[in-house]
C-alpha positions in Angstrom: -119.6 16.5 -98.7 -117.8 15.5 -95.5 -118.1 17.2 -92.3 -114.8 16.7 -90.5 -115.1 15.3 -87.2 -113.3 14.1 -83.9 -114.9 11.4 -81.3 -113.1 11.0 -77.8 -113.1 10.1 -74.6 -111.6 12.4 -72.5 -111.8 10.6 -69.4 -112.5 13.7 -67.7 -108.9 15.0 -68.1 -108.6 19.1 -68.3 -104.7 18.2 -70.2 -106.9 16.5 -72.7 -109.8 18.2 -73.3 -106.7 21.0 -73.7 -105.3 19.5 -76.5 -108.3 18.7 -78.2 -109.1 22.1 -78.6 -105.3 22.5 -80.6 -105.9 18.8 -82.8 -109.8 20.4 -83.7 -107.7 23.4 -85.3 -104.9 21.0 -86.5 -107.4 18.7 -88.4 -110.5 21.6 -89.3 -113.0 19.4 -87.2 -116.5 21.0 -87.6 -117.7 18.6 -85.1 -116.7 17.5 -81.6 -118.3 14.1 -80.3 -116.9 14.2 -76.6 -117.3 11.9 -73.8 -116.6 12.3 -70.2 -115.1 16.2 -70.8 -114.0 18.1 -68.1 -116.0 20.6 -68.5 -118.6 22.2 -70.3 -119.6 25.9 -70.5 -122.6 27.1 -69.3 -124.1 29.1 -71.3 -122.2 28.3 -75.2 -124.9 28.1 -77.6 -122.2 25.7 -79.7 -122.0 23.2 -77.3 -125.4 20.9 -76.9 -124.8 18.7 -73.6 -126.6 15.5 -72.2 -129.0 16.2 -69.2 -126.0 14.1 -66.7 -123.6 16.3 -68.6 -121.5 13.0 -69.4 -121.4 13.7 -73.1 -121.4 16.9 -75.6 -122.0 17.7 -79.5 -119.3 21.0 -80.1 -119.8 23.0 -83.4 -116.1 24.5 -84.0 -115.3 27.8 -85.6 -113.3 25.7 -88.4 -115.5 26.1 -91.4 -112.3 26.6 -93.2 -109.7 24.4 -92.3 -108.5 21.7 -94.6 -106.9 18.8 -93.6 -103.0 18.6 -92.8 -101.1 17.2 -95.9 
């Protein structure tokens, strides 16, 4: 089995890291390999971020979602 995921840069752009959040849902990514986000929440227990918080790991909520036909 496949766990859908999406890797990106987001060049520390908030517009991005914006619109990733719609294509995770669009797509049913499980997984979120980021670079260089915006931000990062503090206290998210489904984000796991690097020490120089340069780089994050997100578990979704779209256990669900199938891919767009």
């Amino acid at each position: 089995m496949m766990i859908p995921f999406i890797q990106i840069n987001l060049q520390r752009s908030q517009t991005a890291q914006s619109i990733l959040q719609q294509t995770a849902v669009t797509f049913g990514a499980q997984v979120l390999l980021i670079s260089e986000q915006n931000w990062s929440p503090i206290r998210d227990s489904r984000w796991v971020v690097s020490d120089d918080r340069t780089c994050a790991v997100v578990l979704t909520d779209n256990h669900h979602q199938t891919h767009p036909t």
